[in-house]
C-alpha positions in Angstrom: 84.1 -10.3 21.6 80.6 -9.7 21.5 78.8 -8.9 17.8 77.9 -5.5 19.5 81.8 -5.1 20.5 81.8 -4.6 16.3 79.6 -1.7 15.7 80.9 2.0 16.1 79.9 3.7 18.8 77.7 6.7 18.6 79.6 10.1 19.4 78.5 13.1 21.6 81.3 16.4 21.7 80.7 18.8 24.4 81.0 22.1 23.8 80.2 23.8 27.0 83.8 25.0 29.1 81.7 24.4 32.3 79.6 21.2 32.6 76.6 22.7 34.3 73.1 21.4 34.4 72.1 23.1 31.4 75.1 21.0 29.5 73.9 17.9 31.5 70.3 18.3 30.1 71.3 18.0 26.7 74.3 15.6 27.1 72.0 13.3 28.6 69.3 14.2 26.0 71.7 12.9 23.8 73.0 10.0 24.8 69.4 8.8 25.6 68.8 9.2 22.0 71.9 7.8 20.3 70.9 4.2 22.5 67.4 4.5 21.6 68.9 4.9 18.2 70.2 1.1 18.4 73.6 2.7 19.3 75.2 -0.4 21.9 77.7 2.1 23.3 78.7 6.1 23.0 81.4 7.6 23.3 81.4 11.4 25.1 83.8 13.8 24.3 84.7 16.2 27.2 88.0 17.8 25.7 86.4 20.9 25.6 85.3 21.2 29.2 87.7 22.7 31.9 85.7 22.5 34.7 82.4 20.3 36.5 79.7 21.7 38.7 78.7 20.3 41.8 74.9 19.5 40.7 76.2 18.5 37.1 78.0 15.7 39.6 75.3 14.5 40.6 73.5 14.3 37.0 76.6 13.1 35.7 76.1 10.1 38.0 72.5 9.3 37.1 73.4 9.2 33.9 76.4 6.6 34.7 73.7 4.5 36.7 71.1 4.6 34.0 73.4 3.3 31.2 76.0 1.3 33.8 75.2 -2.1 32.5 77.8 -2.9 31.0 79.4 0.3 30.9 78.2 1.7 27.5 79.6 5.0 28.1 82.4 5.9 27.1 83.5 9.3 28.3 87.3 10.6 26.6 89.1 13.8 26.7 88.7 14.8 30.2 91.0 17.5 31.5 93.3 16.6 35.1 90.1 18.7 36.8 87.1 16.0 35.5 89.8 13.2 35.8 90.1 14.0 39.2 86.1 14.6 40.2 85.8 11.2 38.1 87.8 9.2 40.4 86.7 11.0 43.8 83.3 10.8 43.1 83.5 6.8 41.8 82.0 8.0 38.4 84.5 5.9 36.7 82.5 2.6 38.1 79.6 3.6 36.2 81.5 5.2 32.8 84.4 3.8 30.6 87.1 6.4 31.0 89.5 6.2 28.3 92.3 8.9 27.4 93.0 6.9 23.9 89.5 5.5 21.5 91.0 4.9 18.9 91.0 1.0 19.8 86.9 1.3 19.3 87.9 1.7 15.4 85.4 4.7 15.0 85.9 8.0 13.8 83.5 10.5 15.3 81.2 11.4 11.6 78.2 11.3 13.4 78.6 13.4 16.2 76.0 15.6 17.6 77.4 18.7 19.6 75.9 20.1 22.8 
């Protein structure tokens, strides 16, 4: 495992219903920060949202591509609707979709909501 493998991740709770572009903006915004931070991977919190729109899509995949090597972002809590628009749009090649973190050994103290 890699030292970076070690450090907790940074933490990013969404608390739009409806990931929109507005919500993308600042998630985005966020996670751009938390790396710039020195943060090696960050984990995004989606429990919260029920539902994806189409342009957020598209966003949402930028964002995968931008931080896609290796796969620093973590994205967790996604209802059966993102799950779904996850695996039919491919977004999972780009993001680490996990139901369970508790394996990064990180609670989320440091988490910034948008």
């Amino acid at each position: 495992m890699a030292p970076e493998e070690n450090d907790p991740p940074g933490w990013v709770f969404v608390a739009a219903r409806v990931l929109d572009t507005h919500a993308m903006a600042q998630l985005a915004s966020s996670v751009d920060r938390l790396r710039a931070s020195g943060r090696d991977r960050v984990v995004v919190d989606l429990s919260g949202v029920v539902d994806i729109d189409t342009r957020a899509v598209v966003l949402l995949s930028e964002l995968g591509e931008h931080h896609a090597r290796p796969r620093r972002v973590i994205l967790t809590g996604l209802s059966e609707r993102l799950k779904f628009v996850v695996r039919s749009t491919m977004l999972d090649a780009f993001f680490d979709v996990r139901d369970d973190v508790s394996a990064l050994g990180s609670e989320p103290p440091d988490a910034e909501k948008k």
